[in-house]
C-alpha positions in Angstrom: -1.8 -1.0 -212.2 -2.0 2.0 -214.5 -3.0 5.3 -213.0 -5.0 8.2 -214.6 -4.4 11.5 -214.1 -5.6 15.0 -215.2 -3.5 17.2 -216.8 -3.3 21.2 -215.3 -2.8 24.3 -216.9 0.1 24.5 -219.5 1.2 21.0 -217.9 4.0 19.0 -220.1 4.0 14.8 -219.7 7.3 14.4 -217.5 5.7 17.2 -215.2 2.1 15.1 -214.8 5.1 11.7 -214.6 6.4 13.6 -211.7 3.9 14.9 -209.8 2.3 11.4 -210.0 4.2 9.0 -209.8 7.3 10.7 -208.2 9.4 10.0 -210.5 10.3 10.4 -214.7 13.2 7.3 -214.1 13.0 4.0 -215.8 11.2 5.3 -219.0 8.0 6.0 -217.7 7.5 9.3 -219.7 8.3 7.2 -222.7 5.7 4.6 -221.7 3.3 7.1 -220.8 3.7 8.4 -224.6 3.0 4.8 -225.5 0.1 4.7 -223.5 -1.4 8.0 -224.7 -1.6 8.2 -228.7 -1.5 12.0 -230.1 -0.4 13.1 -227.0 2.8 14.2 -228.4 1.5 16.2 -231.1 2.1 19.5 -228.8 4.8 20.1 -225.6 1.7 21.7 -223.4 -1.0 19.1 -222.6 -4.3 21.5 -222.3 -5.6 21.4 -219.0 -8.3 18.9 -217.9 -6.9 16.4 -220.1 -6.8 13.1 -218.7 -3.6 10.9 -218.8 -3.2 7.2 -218.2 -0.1 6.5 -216.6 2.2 3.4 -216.4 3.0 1.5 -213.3 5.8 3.1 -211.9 9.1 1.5 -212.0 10.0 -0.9 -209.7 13.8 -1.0 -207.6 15.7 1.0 -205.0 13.9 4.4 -205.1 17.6 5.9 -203.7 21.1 5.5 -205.3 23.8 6.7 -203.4 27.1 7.3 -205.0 30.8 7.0 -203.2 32.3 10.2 -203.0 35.4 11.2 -201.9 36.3 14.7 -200.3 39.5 16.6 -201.2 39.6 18.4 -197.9 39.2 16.1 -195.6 
């Protein structure tokens, strides 16, 4: 389900992705774009502005990498 949110003072779209949904991963800034024609006229989105938001994606929220210490 698509969420709406309102844009703040001097905010940019993958600040309002992040803030929201908690992430900018899986193209959702992209689809937010898509969801939002003209938005990307300007970088700052003037404030009060509502924005509809995709679904956020779906998946492990965490990724942990193998590392490997040279001091151990």
């Amino acid at each position: 389900m698509a969420v709406t949110a309102t844009a703040q003072q001097d905010d940019m779209l993958d600040a309002i992705c992040w803030r929201t949904l908690g992430t900018t991963a899986g193209g959702v800034v992209e689809q937010a774009l898509d969801l939002n024609p003209g938005l990307s006229e300007t970088a700052l989105i003037a404030a009060g502005t509502r924005v509809l938001l995709p679904d956020p994606p779906t998946g492990d929220p965490v990724s942990t990498l193998d590392t490997t210490n040279l001091w151990d």
